[in-house]
C-alpha positions as CSV (number, residue, x, y, z in Angstrom):
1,X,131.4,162.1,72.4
2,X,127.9,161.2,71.0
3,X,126.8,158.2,70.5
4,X,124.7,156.7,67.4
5,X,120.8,154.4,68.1
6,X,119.5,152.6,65.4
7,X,116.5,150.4,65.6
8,X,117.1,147.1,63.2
9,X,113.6,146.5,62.4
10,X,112.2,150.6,61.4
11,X,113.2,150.7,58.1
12,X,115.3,154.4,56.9
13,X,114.7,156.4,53.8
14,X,118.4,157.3,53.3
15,X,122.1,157.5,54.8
16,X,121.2,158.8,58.6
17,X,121.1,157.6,62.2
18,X,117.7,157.2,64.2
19,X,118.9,159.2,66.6
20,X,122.3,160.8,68.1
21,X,123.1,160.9,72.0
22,X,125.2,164.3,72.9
23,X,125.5,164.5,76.6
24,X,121.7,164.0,78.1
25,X,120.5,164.9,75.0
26,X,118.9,162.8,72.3
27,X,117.7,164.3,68.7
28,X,116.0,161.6,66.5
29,X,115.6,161.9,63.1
30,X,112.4,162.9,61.5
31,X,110.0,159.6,61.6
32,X,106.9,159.2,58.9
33,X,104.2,157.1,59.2
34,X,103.4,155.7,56.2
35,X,103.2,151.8,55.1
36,X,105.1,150.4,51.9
37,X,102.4,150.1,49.6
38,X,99.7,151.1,51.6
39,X,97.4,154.3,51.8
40,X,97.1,155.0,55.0
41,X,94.7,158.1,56.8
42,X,96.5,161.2,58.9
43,X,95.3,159.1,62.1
44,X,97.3,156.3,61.0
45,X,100.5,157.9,59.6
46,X,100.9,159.7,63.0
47,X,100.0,157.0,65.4
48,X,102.9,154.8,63.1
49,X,105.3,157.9,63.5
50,X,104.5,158.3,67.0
51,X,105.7,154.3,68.0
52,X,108.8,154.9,65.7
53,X,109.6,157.7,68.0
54,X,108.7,155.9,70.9
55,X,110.8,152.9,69.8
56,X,114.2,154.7,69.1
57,X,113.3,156.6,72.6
58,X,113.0,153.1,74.3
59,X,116.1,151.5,72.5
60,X,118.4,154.1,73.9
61,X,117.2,154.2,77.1
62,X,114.5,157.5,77.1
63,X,110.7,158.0,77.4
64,X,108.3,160.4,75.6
65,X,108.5,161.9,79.2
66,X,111.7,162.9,78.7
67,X,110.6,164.4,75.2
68,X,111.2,168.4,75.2
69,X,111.1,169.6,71.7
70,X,109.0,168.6,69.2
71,X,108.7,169.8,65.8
72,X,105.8,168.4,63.3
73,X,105.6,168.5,59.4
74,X,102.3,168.4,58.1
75,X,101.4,167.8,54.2
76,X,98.3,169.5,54.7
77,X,96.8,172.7,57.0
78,X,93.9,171.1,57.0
79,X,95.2,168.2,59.4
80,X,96.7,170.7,62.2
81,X,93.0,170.5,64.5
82,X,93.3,166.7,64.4
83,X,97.4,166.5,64.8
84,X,96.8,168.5,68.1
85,X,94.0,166.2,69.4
86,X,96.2,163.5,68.5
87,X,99.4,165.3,70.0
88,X,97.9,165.4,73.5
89,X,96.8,162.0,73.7
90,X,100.7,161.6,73.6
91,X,101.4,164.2,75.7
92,X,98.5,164.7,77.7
93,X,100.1,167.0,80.9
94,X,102.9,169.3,80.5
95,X,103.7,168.8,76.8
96,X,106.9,169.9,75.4
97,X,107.5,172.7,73.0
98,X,106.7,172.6,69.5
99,X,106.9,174.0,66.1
100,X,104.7,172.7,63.5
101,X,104.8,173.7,59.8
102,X,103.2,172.7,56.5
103,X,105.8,171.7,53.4
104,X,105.9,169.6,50.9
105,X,107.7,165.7,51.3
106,X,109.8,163.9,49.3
107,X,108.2,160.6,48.8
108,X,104.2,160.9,48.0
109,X,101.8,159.9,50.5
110,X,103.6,161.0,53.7
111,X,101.2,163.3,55.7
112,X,102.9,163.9,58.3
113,X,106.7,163.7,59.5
114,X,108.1,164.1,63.7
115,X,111.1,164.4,65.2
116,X,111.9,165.0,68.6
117,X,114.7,166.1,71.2
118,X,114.3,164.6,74.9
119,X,116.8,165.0,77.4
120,X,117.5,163.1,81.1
């Protein structure tokens, strides 16, 4: 039986759950970073992505320690040297896996999209 973690206050772009508990396992949905009518800089669209991720983490009871898998959407090749600078401020010694691929987004102005699997 899994069980379904929404956070009240991180607003969702469509009909999905934050996240979904099977077993030990958590997957959250992929989080952006970007501000209702706001343009905000790679920097800033990860770091917002990042404390969603943290936040749904927290809610259902898990850390970014317990993160495993991580896979990263990127608007742009160009940002992969700074998301992995950024990437190992969160996850500084014995980071998880992780895929990372460039695509295109539905809304404009995302830069960057995460989601995550951790596991207890």
């Amino acid at each position: 039986m899994s069980k379904i973690i929404n956070v009240v206050d991180i607003p969702k772009g469509g009909p999905y759950s934050h996240a979904v508990i099977s077993g030990d396992l958590i997957f959250l949905s992929g989080q952006t970073g970007q501000v209702s009518n706001k343009v905000l800089n790679f920097d800033q669209q990860f770091d917002n992505a990042m404390d969603k991720i943290k936040r749904i983490l927290e809610t259902a009871g898990y850390s970014l320690s317990d993160v495993i898998k991580v896979s990263i959407y990127l608007a742009y090749n160009g940002d992969f040297n700074r998301m992995n600078d950024l990437f190992g401020r969160y996850f500084p010694d014995n980071p998880p896996a992780r895929t990372t691929l460039v695509t295109g987004f539905a809304s404009e102005g995302i830069l960057v999209e995460i989601d995550v699997i951790a596991s207890k």
